[in-house]
Kinemage of the C-alpha trace (Angstrom):
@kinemage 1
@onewidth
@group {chain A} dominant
@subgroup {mainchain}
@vectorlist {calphas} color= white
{ca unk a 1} P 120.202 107.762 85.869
{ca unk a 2} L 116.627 108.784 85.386
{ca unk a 3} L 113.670 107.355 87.286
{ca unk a 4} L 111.854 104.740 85.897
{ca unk a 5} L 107.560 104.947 85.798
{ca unk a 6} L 105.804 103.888 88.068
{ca unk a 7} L 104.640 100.963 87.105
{ca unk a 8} L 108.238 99.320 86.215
{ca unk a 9} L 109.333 99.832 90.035
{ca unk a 10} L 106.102 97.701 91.722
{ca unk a 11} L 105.562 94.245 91.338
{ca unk a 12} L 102.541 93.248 90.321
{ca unk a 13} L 98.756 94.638 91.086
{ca unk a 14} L 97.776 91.676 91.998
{ca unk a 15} L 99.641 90.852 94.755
{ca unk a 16} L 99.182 94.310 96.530
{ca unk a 17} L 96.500 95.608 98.689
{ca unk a 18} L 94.563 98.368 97.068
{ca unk a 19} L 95.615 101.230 99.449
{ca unk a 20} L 98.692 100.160 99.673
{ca unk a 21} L 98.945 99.795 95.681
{ca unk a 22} L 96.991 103.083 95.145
{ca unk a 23} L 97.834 105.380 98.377
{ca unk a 24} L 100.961 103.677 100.315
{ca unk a 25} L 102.823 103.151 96.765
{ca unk a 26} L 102.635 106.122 94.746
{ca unk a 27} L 103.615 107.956 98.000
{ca unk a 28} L 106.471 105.723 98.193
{ca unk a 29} L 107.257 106.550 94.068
{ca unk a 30} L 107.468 110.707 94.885
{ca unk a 31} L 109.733 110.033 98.136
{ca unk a 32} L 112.459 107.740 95.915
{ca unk a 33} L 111.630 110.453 93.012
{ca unk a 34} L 113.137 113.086 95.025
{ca unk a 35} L 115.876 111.136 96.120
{ca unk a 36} L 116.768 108.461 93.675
{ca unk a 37} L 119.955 110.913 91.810
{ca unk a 38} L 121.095 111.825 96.022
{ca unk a 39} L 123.902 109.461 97.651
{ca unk a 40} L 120.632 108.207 99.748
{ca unk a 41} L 120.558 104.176 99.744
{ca unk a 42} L 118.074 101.653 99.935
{ca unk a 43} L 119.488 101.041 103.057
{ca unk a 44} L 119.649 104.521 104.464
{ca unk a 45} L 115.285 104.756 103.677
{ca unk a 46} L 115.641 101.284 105.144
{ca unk a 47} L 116.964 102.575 108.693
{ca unk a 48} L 114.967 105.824 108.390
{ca unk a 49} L 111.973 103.609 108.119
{ca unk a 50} L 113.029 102.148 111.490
{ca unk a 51} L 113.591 105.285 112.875
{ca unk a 52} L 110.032 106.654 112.420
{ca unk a 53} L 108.874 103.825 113.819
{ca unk a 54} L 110.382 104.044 116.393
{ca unk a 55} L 109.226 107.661 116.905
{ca unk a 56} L 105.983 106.009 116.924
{ca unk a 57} L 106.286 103.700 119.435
{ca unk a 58} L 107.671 106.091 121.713
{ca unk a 59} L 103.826 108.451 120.813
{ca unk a 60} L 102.187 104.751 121.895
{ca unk a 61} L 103.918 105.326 125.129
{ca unk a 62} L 102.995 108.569 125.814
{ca unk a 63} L 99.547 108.357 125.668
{ca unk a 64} L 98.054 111.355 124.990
{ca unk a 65} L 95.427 111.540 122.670
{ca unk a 66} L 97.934 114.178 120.589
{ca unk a 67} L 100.437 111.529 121.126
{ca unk a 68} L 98.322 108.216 119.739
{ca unk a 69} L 97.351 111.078 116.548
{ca unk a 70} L 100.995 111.665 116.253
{ca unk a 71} L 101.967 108.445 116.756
{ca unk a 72} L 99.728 106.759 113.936
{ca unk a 73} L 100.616 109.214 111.730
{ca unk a 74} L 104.014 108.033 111.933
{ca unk a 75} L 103.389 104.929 111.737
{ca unk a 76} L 101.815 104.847 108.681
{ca unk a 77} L 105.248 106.967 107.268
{ca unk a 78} L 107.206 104.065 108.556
{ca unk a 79} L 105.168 101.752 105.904
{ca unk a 80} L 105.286 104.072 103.242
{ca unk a 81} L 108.890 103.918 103.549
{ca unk a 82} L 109.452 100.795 104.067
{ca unk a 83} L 108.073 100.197 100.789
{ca unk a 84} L 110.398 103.106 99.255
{ca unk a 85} L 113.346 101.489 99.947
{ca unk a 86} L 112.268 98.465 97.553
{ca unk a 87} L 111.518 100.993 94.722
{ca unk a 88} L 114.512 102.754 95.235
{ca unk a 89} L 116.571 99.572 95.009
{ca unk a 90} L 114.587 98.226 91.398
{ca unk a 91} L 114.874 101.919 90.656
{ca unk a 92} L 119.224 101.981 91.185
{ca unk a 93} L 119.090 98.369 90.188
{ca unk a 94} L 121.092 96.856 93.532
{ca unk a 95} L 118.625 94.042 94.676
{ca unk a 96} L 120.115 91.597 96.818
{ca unk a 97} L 119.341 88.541 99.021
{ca unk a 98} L 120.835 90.499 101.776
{ca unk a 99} L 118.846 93.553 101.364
{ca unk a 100} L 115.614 90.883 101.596
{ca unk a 101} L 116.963 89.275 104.603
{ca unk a 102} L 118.268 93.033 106.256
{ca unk a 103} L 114.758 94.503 104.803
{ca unk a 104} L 113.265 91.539 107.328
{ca unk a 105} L 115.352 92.752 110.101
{ca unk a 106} L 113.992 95.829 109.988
{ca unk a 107} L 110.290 95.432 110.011
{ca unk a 108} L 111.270 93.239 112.814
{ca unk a 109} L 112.585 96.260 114.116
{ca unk a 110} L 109.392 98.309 114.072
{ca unk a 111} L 107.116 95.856 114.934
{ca unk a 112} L 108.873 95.420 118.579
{ca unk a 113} L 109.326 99.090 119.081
{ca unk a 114} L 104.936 99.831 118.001
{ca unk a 115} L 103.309 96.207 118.756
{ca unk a 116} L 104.732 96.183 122.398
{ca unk a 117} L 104.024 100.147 123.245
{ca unk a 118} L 100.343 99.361 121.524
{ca unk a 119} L 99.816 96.393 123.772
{ca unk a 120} L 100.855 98.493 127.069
{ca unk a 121} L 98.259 102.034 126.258
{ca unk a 122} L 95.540 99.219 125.451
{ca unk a 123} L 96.174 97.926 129.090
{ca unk a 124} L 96.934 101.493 130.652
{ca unk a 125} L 93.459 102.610 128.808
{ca unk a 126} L 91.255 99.551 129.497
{ca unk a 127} L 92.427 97.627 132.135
{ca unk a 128} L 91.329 94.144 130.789
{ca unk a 129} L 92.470 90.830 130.762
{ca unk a 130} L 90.364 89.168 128.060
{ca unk a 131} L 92.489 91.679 126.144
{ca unk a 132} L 95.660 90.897 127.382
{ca unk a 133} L 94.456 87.146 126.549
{ca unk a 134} L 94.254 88.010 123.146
{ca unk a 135} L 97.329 90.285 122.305
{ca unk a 136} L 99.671 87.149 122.197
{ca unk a 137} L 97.406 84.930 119.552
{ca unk a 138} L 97.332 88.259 117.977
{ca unk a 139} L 101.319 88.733 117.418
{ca unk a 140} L 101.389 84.940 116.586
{ca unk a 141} L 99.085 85.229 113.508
{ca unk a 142} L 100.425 88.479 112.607
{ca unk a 143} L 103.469 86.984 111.450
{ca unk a 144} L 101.540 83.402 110.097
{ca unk a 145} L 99.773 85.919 108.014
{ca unk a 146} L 102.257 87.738 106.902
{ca unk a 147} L 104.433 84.706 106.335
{ca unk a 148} L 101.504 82.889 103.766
{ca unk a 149} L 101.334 85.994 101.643
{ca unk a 150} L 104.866 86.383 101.083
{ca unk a 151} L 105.047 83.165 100.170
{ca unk a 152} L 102.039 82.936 97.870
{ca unk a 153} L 103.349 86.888 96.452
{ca unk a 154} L 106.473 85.382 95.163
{ca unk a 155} L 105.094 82.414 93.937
{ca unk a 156} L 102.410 84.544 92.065
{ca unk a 157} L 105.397 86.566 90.698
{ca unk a 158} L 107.695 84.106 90.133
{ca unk a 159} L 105.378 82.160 87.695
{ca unk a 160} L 103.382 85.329 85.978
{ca unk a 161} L 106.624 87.535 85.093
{ca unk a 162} L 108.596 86.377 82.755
{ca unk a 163} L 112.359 86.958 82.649
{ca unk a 164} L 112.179 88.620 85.979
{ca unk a 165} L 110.239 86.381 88.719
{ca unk a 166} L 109.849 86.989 92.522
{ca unk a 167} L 112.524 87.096 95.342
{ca unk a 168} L 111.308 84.729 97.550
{ca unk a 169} L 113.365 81.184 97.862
{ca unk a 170} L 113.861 77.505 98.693
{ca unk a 171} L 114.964 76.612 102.488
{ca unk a 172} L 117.958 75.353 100.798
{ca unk a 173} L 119.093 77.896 98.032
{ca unk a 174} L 119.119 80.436 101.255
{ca unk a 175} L 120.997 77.750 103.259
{ca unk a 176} L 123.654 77.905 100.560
{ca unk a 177} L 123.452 81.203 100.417
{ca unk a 178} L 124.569 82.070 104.057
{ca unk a 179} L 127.794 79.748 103.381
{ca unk a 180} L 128.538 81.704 100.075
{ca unk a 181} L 127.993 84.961 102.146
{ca unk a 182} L 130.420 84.261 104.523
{ca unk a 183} L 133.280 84.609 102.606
{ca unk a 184} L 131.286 87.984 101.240
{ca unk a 185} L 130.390 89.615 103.819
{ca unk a 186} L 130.123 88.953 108.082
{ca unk a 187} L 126.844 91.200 108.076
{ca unk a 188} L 125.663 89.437 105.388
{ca unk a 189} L 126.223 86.267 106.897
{ca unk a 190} L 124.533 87.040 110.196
{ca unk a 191} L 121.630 88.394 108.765
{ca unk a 192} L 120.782 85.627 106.266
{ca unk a 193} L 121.591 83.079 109.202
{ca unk a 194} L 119.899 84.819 112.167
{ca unk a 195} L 116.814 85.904 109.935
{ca unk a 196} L 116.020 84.657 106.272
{ca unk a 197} L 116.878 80.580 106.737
{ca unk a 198} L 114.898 80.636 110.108
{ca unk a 199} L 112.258 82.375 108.768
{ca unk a 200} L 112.077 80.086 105.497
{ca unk a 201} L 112.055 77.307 106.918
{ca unk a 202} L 109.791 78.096 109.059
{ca unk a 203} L 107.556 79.251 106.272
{ca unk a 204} L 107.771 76.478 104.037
{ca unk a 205} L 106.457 74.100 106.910
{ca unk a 206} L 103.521 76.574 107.144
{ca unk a 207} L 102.784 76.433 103.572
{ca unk a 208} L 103.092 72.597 103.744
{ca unk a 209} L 100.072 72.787 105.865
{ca unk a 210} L 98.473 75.594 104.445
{ca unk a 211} L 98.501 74.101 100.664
{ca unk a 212} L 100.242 70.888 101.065
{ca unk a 213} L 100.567 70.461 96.575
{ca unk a 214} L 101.459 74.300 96.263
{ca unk a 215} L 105.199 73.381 95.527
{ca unk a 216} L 104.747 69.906 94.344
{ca unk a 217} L 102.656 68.710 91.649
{ca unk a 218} L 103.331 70.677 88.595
{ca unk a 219} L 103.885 73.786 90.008
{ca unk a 220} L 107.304 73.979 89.353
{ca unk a 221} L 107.434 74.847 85.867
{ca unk a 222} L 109.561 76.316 83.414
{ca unk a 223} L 107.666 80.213 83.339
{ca unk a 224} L 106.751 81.078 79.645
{ca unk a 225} L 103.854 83.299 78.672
{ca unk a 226} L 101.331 81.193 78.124
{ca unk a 227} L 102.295 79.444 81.203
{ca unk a 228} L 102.257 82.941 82.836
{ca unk a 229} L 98.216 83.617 81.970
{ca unk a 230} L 97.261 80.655 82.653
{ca unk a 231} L 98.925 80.189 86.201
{ca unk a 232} L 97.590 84.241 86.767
{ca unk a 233} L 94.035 82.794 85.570
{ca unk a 234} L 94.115 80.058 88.413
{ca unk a 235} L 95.670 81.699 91.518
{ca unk a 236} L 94.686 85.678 91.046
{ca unk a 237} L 91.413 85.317 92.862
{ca unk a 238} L 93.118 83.598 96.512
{ca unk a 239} L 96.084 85.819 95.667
{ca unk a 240} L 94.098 89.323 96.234
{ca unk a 241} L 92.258 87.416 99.042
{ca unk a 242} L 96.066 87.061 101.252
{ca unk a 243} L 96.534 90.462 100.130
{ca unk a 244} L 94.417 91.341 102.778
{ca unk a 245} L 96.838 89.497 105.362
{ca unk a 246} L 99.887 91.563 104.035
{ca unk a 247} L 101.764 93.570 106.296
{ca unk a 248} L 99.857 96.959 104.621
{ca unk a 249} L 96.669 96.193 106.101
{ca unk a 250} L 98.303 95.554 109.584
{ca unk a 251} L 100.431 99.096 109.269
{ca unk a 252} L 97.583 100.874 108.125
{ca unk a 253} L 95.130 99.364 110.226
{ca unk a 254} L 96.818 100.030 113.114
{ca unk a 255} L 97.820 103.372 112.500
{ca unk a 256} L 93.924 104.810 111.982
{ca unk a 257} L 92.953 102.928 115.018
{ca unk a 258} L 96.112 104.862 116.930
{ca unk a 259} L 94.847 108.046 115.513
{ca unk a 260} L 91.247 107.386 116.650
{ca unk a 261} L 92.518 106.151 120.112
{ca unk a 262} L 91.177 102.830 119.150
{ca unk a 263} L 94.090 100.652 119.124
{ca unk a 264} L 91.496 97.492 120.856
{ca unk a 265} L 89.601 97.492 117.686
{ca unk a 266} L 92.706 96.384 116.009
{ca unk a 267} L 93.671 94.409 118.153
{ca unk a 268} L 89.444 92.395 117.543
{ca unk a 269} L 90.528 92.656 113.432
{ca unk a 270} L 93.724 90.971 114.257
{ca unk a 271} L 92.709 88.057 115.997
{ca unk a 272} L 88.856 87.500 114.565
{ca unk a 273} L 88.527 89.117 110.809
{ca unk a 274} L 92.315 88.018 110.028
{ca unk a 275} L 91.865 84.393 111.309
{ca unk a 276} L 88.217 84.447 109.573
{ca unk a 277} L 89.950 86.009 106.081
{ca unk a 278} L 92.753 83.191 106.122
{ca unk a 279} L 90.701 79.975 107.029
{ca unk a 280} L 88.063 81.071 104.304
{ca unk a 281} L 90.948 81.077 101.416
{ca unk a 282} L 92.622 78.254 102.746
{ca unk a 283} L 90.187 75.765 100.511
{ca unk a 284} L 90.113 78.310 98.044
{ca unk a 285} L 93.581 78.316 97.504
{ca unk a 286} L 94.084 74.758 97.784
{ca unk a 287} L 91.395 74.942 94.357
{ca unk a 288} L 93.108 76.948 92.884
{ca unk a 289} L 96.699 74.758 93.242
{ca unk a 290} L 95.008 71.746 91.714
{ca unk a 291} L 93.631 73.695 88.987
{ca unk a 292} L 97.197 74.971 88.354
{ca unk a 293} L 98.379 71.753 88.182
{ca unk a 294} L 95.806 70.423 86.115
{ca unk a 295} L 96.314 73.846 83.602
{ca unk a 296} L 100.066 72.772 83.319
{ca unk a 297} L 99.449 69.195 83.025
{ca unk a 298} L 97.086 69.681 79.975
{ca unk a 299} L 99.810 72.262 78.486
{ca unk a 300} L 102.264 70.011 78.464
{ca unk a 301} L 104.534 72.702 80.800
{ca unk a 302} L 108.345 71.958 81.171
{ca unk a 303} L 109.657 70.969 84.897
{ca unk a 304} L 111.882 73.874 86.359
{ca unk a 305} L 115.099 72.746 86.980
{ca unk a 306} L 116.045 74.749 90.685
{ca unk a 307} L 118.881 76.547 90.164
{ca unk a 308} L 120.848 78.665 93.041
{ca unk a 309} L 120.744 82.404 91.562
{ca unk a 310} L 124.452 84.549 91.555
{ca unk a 311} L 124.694 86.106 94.833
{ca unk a 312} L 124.687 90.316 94.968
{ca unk a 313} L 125.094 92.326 97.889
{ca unk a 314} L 125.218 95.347 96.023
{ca unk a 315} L 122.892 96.732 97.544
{ca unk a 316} L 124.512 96.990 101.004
{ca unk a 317} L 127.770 97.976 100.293
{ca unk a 318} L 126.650 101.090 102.653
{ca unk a 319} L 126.604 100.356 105.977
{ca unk a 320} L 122.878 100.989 107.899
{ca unk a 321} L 124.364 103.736 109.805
């Protein structure tokens, strides 16, 4: 099977952070390059991701400032490959719902085993409680933040690709889901039940507050072309703005502060410049959902019928081990 470019195996610029799109990514592309034609798995970069964070966690709790080098260094490899192991999957064409929800489980995995080492050397090094006070708000709108651009990135993909969409889904297609995995697979059942219904429903109440019209309205709509540029006219500009929320800012982020021995300063971006970046789009994506809806009103834009898609576990046929 040969590799496919570069561009086939991303998802859309628009919905990536620059250095992520133009450092993280292409990094990512030469890893799965060299391994795509091994017996290496999405799910085997998946767990080495996991691994090498947890490498860096371990350089958090250390200390040293060869360690917190080390450490961020690592760090930063954890993202890169945690982004591989999506390419190599659209690369060997084994996508699943249960590589999403076991993909979710993972950088659940590496956030406990760096977040929890960073907070500890920020209190070993400084000794103060206004930042203890802040590390907990900052974990909380970590994953808010995280959880609104994943959200509006497979919204902005499902509606501006044609044929081929996004990955995220409804709070009850995933319920359904975890009954038709249980007579699939018992991994895949616990993962989709312990982690991707939780987390959607949890996300879809978020979004209800965030941009109460953004899936009512006209916004479910039968994805042609012209429905494509006009819906990428509307939301592009608040969709790069959440890019800056994604979960590549907060790895890279981090991991230059850990180099620098600076780890405070991102824990200040975290809870002030984060907060600041997604109360500033809010309004401005609310805009940009009524001038969706207006776009596809004035089109004339057939309603998408919701339809539960085939479930594949293809993708983890190989056990994470």
């Amino acid at each position: 099977m040969s590799m496919p470019r570069f561009r086939d195996v991303i998802k859309s610029p628009e919905v990536e952070d620059p250095v992520n799109l133009y450092f993280n990514r292409p990094l990512a592309y030469l890893f799965v390059c060299a391994v795509h034609r091994t017996r290496i798995t999405p799910n085997g970069v998946t767990l080495l991701s996991v691994l090498v964070g947890l490498a860096a966690g371990i350089a958090f709790l250390v200390g040293s400032k060869e360690a917190m080098l080390v450490g961020g260094i690592l760090l930063w490899a954890s993202a890169i490959l945690d982004g591989a192991d999506g390419i190599l999957a659209r690369a060997k064409n084994v996508q699943s719902p249960f590589g999403r929800a076991i993909d979710g489980l993972a950088d659940s995995a590496v956030a406990v085993f760096t977040v929890l080492p960073v907070c500890y050397h920020i209190w070993v090094q400084h000794h103060s409680w206004f930042q203890v006070a802040l590390m907990l708000p900052a974990i909380f709108f970590a994953n808010v933040h995280f959880a609104i651009h994943d959200y509006f990135k497979e919204s902005f993909l499902h509606y501006t690709r044609v044929g081929s969409g996004g990955e995220g889904e409804d709070p009850d297609v995933v319920a359904a889901r975890v009954e038709e995995a249980k007579g699939v697979s018992r991994l895949a059942f616990v993962a989709m039940k312990i982690i991707l219904a939780p987390y959607t429903a949890r996300q879809f109440k978020l979004i209800r507050w965030i941009d109460p019209k953004a899936d009512r309205e006209g916004l479910r709509f039968c994805v042609t072309p012209e429905s494509a540029e006009l819906y990428r006219a509307a939301q592009t500009l608040p969709m790069r703005i959440w890019t800056i929320l994604s979960t590549a800012p907060h790895g890279y982020l981090m991991a230059i502060c850990a180099m620098v021995d600076r780890l405070e300063v991102y824990l200040y971006i975290r809870v002030f410049l984060m907060n600041a970046v997604m109360f500033l789009n809010i309004p401005i994506q609310r805009g940009a959902t009524e001038k969706t809806a207006a776009l596809m009103r004035e089109m004339g834009a057939v309603r998408e019928v919701k339809k539960r898609p085939e479930l594949r576990l293809v993708q983890n046929d190989s056990p994470r081990v």
